[in-house]
N, C-alpha and C positions, 0 to 999 in steps of 0.2 A: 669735359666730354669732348670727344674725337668730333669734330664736324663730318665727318662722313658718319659716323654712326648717327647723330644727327639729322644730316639726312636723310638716313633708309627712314628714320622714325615719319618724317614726314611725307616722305613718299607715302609709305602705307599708308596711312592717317589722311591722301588725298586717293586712295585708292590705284596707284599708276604701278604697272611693271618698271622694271627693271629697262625694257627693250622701250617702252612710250616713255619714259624719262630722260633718258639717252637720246632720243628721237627729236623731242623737246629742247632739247639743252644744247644737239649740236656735239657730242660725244659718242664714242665708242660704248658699246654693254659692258664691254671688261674691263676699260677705264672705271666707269660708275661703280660695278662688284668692287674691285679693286680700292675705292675709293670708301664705298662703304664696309668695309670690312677693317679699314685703317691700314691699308698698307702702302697707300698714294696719297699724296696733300693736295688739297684743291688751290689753282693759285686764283686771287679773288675775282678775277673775269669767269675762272670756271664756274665759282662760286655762288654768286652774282646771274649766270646763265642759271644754276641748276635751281636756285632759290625761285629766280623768276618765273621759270617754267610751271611752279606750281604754285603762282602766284602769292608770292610770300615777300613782304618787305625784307630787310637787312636788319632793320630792328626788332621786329615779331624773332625772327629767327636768330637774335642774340640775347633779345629775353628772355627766350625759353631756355636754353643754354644757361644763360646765370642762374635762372631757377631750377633747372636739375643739379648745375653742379655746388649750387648753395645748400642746397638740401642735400647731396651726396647723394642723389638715384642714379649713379653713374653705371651701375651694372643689372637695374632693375628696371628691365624693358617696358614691362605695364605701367609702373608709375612714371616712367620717363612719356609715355603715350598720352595718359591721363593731364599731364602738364602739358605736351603737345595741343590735347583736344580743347583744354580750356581757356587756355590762350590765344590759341590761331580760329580756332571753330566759336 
């Protein structure tokens, strides 16, 4: 799974726009769209910034990642949430 889509997942799931994310992290809005969308790569300081921001270890947020893409919910947004909410929440 794309770490930007990864991220929007956990955005949502901490309730934050687009613009308080960005805000947080020290980024542009259109970097972050951009970035969630897969069309920019995070380099790991960005990373790193935007994980923290919504207070997220490096690890929580590479666990859940092996757990979506071990189970292949790579294009299924709710179960990708559901592994988000049970893991981090």
């Amino acid at each position: 799974m794309q770490e930007g889509k990864l991220l929007r997942i956990f955005r949502i799931s901490n309730d934050l726009s687009i613009s308080k994310l960005s805000e947080l992290a020290g980024c542009s809005k259109s970097y972050l769209t951009e970035l969630e969308k897969g069309k920019k790569t995070a380099s790991s300081e960005m990373l790193d910034k935007l994980i923290g921001a919504m207070n997220i270890n490096i690890k929580t947020f590479l666990e859940v990642k092996n757990k979506i893409e071990k189970n292949h919910y790579e294009q299924d947004f709710q179960k990708c949430l559901y592994i988000v909410l049970k893991v981090y929440l």
